[in-house]
VMD Tcl script that draws the C-alpha trace (Angstrom):
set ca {
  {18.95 38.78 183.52}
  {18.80 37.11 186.60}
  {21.90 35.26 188.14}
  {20.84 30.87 188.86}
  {23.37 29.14 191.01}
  {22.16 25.19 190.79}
  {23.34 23.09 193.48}
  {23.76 19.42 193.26}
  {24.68 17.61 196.97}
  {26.29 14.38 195.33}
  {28.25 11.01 197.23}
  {28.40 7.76 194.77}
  {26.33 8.95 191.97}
  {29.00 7.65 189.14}
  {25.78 6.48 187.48}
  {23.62 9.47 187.51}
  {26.12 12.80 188.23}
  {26.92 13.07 184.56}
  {23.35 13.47 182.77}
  {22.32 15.44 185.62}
  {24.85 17.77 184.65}
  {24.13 17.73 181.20}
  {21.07 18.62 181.42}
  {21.86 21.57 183.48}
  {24.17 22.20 180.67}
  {21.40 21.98 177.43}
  {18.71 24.40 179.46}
  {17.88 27.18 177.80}
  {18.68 29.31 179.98}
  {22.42 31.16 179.01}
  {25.37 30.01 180.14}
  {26.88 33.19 181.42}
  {24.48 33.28 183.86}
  {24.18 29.99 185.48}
  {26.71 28.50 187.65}
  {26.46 24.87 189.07}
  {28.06 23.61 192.70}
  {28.40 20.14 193.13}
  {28.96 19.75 196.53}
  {30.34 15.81 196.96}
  {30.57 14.23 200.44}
  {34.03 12.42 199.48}
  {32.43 9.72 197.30}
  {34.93 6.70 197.21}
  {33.33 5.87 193.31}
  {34.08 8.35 190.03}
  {31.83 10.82 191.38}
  {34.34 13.74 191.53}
  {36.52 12.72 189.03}
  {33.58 13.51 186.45}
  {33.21 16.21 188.19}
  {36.52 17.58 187.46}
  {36.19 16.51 183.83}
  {32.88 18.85 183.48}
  {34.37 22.03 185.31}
  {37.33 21.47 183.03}
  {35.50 22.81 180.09}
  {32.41 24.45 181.67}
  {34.57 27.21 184.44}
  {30.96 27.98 185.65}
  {31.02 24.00 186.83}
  {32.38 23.82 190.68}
  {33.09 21.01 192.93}
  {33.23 21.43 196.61}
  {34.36 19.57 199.25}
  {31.63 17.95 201.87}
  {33.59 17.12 204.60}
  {30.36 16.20 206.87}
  {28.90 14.03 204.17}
  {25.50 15.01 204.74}
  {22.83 16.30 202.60}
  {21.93 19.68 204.70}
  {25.69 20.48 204.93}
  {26.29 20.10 201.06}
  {23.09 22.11 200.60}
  {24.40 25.13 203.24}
  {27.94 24.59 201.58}
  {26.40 25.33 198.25}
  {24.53 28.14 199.32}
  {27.05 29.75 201.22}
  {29.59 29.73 198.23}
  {26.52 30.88 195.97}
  {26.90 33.99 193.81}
  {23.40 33.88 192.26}
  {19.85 35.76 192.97}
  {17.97 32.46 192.47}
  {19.30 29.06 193.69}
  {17.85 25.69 192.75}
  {18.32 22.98 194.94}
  {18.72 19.47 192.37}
  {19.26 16.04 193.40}
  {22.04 13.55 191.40}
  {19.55 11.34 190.30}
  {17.44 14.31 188.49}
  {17.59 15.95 185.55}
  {15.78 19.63 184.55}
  {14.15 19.57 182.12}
  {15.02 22.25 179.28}
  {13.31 25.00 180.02}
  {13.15 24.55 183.90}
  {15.09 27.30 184.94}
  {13.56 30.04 182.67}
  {10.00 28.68 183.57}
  {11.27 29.10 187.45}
  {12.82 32.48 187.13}
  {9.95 33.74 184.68}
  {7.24 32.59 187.50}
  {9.39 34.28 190.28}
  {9.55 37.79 188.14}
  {6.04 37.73 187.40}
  {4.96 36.70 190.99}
  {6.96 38.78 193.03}
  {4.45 37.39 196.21}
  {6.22 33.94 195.21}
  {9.56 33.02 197.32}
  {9.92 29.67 195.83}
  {8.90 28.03 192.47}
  {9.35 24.58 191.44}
  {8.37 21.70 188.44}
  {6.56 18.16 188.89}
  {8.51 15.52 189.57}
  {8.34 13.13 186.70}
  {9.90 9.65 188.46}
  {11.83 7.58 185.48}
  {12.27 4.08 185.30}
  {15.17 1.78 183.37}
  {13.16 -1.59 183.71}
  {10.19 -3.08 184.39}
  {10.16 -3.01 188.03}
  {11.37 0.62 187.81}
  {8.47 1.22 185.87}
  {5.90 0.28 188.76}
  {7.48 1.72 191.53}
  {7.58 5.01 189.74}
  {3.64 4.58 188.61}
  {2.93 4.23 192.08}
  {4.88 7.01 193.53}
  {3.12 9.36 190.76}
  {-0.38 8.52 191.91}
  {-2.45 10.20 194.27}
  {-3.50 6.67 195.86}
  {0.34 6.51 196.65}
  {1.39 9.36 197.74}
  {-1.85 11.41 198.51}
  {-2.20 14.99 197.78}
  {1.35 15.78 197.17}
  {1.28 18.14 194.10}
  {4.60 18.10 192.95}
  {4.63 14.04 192.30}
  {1.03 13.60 190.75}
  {1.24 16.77 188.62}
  {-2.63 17.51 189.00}
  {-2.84 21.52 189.11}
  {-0.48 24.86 189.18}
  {-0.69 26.78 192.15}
  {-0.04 27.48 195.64}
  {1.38 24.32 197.59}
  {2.95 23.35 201.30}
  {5.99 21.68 199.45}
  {7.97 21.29 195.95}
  {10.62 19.06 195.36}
  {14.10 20.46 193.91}
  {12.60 24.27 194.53}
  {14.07 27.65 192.89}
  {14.18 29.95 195.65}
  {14.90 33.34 195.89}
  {18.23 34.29 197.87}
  {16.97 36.18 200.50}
  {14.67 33.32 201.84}
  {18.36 32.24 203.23}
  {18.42 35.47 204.59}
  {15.62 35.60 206.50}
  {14.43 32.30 207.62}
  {18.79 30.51 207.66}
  {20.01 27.90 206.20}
  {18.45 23.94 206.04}
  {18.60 22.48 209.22}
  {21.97 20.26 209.35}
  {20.42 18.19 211.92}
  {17.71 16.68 209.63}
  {19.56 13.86 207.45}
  {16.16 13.08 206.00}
  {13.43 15.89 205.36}
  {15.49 18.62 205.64}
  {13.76 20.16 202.34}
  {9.96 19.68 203.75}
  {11.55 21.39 207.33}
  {12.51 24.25 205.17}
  {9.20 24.65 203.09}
  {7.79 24.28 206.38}
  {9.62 26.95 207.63}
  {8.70 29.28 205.00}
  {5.18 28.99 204.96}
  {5.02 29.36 209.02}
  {7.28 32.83 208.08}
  {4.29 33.50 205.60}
  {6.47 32.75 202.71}
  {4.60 31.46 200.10}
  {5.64 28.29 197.03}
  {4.28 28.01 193.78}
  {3.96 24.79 191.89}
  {4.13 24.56 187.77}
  {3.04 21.77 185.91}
  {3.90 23.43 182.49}
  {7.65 22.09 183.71}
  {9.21 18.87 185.02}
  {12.32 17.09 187.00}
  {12.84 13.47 185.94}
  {13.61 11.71 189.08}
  {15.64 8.50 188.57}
  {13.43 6.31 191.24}
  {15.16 3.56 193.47}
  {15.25 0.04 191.47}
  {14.18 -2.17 194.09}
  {11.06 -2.82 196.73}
  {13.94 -3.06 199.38}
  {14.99 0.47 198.52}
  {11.64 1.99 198.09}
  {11.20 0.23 201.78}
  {13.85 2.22 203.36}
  {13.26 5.32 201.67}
  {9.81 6.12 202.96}
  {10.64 4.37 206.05}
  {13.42 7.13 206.55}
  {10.81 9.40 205.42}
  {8.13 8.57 208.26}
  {10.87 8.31 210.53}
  {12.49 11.63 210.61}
  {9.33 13.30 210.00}
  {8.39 12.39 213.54}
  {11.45 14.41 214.52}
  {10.51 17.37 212.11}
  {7.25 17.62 213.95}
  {8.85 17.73 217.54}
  {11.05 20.27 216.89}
  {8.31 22.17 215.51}
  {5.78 21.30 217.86}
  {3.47 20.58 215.28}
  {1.88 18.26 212.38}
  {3.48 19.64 209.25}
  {0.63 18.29 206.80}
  {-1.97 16.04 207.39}
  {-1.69 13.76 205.07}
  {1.57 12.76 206.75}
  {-0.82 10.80 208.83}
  {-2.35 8.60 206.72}
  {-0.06 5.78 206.57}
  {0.16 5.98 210.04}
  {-3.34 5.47 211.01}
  {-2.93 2.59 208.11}
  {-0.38 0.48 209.96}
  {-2.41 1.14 213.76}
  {-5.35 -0.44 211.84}
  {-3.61 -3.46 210.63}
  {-1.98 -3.72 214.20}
  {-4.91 -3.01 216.23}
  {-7.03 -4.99 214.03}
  {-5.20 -8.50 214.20}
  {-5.51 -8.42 217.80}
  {-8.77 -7.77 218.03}
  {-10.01 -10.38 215.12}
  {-8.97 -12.94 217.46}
  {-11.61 -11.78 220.29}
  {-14.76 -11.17 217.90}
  {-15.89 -13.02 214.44}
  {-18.12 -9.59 214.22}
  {-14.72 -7.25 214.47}
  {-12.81 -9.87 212.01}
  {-15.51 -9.72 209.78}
  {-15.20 -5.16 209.41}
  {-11.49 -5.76 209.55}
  {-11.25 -7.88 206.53}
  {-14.02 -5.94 204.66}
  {-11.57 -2.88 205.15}
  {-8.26 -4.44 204.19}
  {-10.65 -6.32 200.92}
  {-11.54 -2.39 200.11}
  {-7.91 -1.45 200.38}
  {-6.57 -3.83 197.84}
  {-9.92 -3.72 195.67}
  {-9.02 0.47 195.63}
  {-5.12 -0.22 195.14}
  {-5.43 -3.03 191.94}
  {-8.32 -0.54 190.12}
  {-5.55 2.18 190.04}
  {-3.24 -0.28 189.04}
  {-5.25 -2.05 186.63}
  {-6.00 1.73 184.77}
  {-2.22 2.78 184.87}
  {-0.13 2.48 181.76}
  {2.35 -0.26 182.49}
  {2.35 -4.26 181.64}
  {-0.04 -6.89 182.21}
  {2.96 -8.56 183.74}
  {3.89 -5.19 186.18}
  {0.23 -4.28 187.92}
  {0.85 -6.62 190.61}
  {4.49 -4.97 191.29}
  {2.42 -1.30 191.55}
  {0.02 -3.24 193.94}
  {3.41 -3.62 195.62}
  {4.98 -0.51 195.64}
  {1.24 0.93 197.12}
  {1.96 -1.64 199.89}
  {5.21 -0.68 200.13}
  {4.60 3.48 200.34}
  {1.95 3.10 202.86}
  {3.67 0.63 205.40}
  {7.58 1.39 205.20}
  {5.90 5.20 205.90}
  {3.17 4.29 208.29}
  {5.98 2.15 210.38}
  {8.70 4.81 210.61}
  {6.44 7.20 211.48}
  {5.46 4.50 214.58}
  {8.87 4.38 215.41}
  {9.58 7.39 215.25}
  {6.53 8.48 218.08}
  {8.41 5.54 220.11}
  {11.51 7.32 220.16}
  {10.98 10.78 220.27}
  {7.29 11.49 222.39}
  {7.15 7.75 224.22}
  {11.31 7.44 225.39}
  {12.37 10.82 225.43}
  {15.05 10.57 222.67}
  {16.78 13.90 221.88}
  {18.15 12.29 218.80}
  {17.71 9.46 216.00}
  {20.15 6.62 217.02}
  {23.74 5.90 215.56}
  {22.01 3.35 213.56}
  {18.82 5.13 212.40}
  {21.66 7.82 211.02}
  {23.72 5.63 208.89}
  {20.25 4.25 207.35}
  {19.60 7.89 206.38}
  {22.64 8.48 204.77}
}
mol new
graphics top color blue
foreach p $ca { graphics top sphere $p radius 0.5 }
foreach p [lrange $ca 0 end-1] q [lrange $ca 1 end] { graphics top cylinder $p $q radius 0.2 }
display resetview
């Protein structure tokens, strides 16, 4: 049977580290050949402590050392100290669900044209508020045609979220770029599809995804997201999906058409008939989605929230990498990723 080595980049994740764990632990997939790396950037909470508590009575349980603090360099450090012929990337805030690992494996024996397999991301929520933000990154009005968060088909897709890839994709295409604080797992799917490598999505299997509990937090996470995708694309000298472009073109609207509301009643008169249709559009999904009375105007939100935290990093981002030059995201634009 094949060999899984799960690795789980962790800093401050007292909250979450434990069930993730676990529910490595209660897969059905046996013990003797699974081993998990947890691969903590010197968390200053009870991260590693409950670390050490699990590898004390699971010895296939190991915690490593990031140094660099980083999620690329936890990810590399996992995969370097990696014994297994499958290795699944996981995030602290998600757990597999049970038969994740055998459905991965089982799809990568039976597809042997497959390099990387993974589940639909099924966001969780602990309140209310929770609850909306993780309706709205679920739907396709939110997030667009990304496969692996609305759960829509099986197949062939650009990207997967916490993928099961086989070991010698590290071979051939290297490591995740340590560069990339943000996006460095849609740089690598990137990378394997320009290599002719090809990803497989399953929605017979899941990852619950413990989604951020604020608007402020959704904010800066797709913020970072547009951001640093701008700096995917440079180095690659191309648009890595088009769909990426969406929010952009959302937030140039909104821009470009305040200013020029001001010079024509005619041109104020489209521009609020296309920001009416946006909200009309964005409170039908809400109204039809399966949360509160009280909660559809936090999904209208979270839609508004998505689309221009995304739209503006991805602005930003042009500004700093195509319009001045910059080799690099700022000191500043760093610690926000981390």
């Amino acid at each position: 049977m094949t060999k899984v080595s799960v690795i789980i980049p962790s800093r401050n994740e007292e909250k979450y580290i434990g069930p993730c764990l676990q529910s490595v632990i209660n897969s059905d997939y046996p013990e003797d050949k699974l081993e998990i790396l947890v691969c903590d950037g010197l968390s200053t909470d009870s991260t590693a402590s409950i670390v050490a508590g699990f590898t004390e009575k699971y010895p296939w349980i190991k915690l490593l050392e990031n140094s660099q603090q980083t999620t690329p360099y936890a990810l590399n450090l996992g995969i370097k100290n990696a014994i297994g012929d499958v290795i699944i990337i996981l995030g602290a805030h998600s757990e597999l669900a049970v038969d994740y690992i055998s459905k991965s494996v089982s799809i990568l024996n039976q597809k042997p044209d497959v390099s990387c397999v993974g589940g639909v991301l099924k966001n969780h929520s602990e309140d209310e508020l929770t609850q909306a933000i993780a309706t709205a990154m679920s739907s396709s009005f939110g997030v667009g045609s990304a496969h692996f968060r609305t759960g829509t088909r099986s197949g062939y897709v650009d990207t997967v979220a916490f993928g099961a890839y086989r070991k010698e994709v590290f071979e051939q295409i290297g490591l995740f770029d340590e560069e990339l604080t943000r996006n460095q797992d849609d740089e690598f799917n990137y990378r394997m599809t320009k290599h002719g490598m090809k990803l497989w999505l399953s929605n017979e299997t899941s990852v619950t995804y413990h989604v951020r509990s604020s608007f402020k937090k959704l904010i800066r996470q797709y913020y970072q997201y547009g951001y640093w995708k701008v700096y995917v694309n440079r180095k690659h000298r191309a648009i890595t999906t088009l769909r990426q472009l969406v929010p952009l073109f959302f937030v140039l609207f909104i821009i470009a058409g305040s200013v020029f509301s001001v010079l024509s009643g005619w041109l104020a008169m489209v521009y609020s008939a296309i920001l009416l249709l946006y909200f009309a559009l964005a409170i039908l999904v809400a109204m039809r989605a399966e949360v509160g009375v009280g909660q559809k105007l936090n999904v209208v939100i979270a839609f508004l929230c998505i689309h221009l935290s995304y739209g503006t990093g991805y602005l930003l981002g042009i500004i700093d990498f195509f319009l001045l030059g910059k080799l690099r995201p700022s000191e500043k634009q760093e610690k926000l990723s981390r």
